[in-house]
N, C-alpha and C positions, 0 to 999 in steps of 0.2 A: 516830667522826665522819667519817675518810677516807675508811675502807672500804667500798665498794659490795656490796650486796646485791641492787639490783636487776636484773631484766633488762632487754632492752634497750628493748621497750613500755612498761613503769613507770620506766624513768627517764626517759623523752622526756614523759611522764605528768607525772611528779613534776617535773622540773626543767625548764622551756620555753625559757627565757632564755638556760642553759645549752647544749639542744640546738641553738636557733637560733643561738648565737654559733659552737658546733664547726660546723653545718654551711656556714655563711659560711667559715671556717677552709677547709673540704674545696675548696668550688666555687671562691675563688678561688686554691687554688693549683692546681688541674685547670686553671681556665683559664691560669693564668701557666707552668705546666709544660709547654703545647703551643706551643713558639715560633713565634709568627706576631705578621705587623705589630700587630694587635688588641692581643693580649696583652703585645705592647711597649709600647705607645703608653696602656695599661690603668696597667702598673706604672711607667711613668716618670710619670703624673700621680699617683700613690698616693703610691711615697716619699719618705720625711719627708728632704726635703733641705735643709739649712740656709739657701742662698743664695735658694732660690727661695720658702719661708716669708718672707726678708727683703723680696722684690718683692714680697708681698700673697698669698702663696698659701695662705691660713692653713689649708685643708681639709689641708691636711699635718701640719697638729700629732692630727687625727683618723685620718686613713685610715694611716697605718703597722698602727695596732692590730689590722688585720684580713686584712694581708697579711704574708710570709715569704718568707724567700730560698731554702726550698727544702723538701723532704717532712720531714727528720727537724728542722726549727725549726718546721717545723708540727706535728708528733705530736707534740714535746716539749711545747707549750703547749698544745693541744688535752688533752693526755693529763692536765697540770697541773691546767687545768678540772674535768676529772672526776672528780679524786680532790680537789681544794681547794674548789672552788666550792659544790656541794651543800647543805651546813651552810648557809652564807651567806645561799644564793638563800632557801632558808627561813623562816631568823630574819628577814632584811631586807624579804622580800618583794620581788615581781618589780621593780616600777620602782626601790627603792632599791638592788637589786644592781646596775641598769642605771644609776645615777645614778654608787655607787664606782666600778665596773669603767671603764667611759669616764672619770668625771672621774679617776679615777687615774694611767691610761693620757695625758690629757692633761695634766696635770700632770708626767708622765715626760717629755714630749716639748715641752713648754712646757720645761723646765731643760737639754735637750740641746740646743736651740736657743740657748738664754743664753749655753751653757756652752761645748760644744765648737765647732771653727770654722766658717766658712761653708761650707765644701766638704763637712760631714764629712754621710754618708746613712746613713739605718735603715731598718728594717724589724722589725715582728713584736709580738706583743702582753705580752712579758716584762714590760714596766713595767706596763702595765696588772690582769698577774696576782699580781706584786708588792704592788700594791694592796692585792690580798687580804689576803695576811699583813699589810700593815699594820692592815686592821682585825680579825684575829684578834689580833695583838700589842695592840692598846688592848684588847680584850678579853679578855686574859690579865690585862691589867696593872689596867685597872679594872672591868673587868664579872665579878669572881671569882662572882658569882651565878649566870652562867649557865654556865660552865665549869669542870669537875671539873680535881682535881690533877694526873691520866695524860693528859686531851686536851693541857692547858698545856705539859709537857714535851713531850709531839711535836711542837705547834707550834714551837717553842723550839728545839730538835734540827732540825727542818727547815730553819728559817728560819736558820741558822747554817751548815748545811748547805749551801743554796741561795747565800746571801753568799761562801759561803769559792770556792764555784765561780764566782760572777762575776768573782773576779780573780784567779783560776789561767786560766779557759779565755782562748781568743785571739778577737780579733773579738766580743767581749759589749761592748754597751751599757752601762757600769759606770751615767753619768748616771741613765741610764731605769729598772735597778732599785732605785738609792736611791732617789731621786725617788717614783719609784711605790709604795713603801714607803711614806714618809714620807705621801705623798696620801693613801695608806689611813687612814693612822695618823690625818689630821687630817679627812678628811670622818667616821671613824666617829664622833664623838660625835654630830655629825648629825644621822646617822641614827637611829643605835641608841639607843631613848626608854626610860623606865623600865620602859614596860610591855613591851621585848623578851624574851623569855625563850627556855631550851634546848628545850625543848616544843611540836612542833609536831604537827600532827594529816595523817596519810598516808592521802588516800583511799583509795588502793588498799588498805589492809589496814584498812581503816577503826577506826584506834587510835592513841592518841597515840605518838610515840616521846619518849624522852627521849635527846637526841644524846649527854651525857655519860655515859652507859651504856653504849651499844654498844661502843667500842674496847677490846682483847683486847691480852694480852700478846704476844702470837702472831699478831694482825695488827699490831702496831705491827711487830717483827720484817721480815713479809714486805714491810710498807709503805717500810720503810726501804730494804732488799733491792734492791724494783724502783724507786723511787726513784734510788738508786744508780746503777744498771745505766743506764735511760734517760740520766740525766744524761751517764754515760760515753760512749753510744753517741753522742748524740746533737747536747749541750751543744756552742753555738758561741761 
């Protein structure tokens, strides 16, 4: 289910949603890593800062999602995407990926505004990827139809994973990944109708796949591996 196989033309192919969010990911931190007035004046109307959401600036509970405080908070989520999202964008189809992923994301940043104080600022799309696992945890929990015993435990393993490093690292948005959990958790019924299934049909190989098939003892392994490693390098 995690593990990629495609290259890099059949995944731009196969996932759009996906592609288009990482490349938003890439251009605005290109732009915010060349310091100039622009690029200042770009990210102090972007981040999600408490005090100034309080004066009406509500575009702040959206625009954190798409920017970052620097290259390794950007490849950490961009990277997350790649190996998390996939699955998703499939069973959901494009507009309901783009419905969880944003309303998740605002739902993270809706509770960080409640929660922490007026001064406190974010950046970065963690809650929103959070999301995800939330709706892979509702479908662990109640879509057992569409997900084998070995996907469940990776998710499960990850996702405890990912939790245990929100409040070990320093400077993480604790708010924004529960939060953006929980949003998963509670748009997936939503979305996901009877008729979702693990079955989706890959033009390019023109064949069905069944997603709970694919994953291997042996990528779960290396999944976890580099999982790890990123997390360590990179995790703020």
């Amino acid at each position: 289910m995690f593990m990629r196989t495609e290259n890099f033309r059949t995944f731009l192919f196969l996932y759009p949603i996906i592609s288009i969010i990482i490349a938003i990911h890439i251009l605005f931190w290109l732009i915010l890593a060349i310091p100039t007035s622009m690029s200042n004046i770009i990210f102090q109307q972007m981040v999600g800062l408490n005090f100034l959401i309080s004066q009406g600036e509500y575009w702040r509970l959206f625009t954190p999602i798409i920017i970052h405080s620097g290259f390794g908070h950007m490849l950490l989520n961009s990277f997350s995407l790649v190996l998390f999202g996939p699955a998703l964008e499939k069973m959901l189809g494009k507009w309901k990926f783009i419905v969880v992923y944003i309303g998740a994301g605002f739902i993270a940043n809706m509770a960080t505004y409640f929660i922490e104080p007026l001064q406190y600022a974010h950046v970065g799309s963690s809650g929103a990827i959070f999301g995800l696992f939330g709706v892979y945890l509702y479908i662990v929990q109640f879509r057992k139809d569409i997900i084998d015993h070995a996907n469940s435990q990776v998710i499960i393993t990850i996702l405890v994973i990912g939790l245990i490093m929100t409040f070990i690292n320093p400077n993480i948005n604790v708010v924004a990944h529960l939060f953006g959990l929980i949003g998963g958790a509670i748009l997936a019924p939503l979305l996901i109708t009877k008729n979702t299934s693990s079955y989706t049909y890959v033009a390019a190989q023109g064949r069905p796949v069944n997603y709970s098939n694919i994953f291997t003892k042996n990528n779960l392994i290396w999944l976890i591996i580099i999982f790890l490693v990123i997390l360590g390098l990179f995790a703020r």
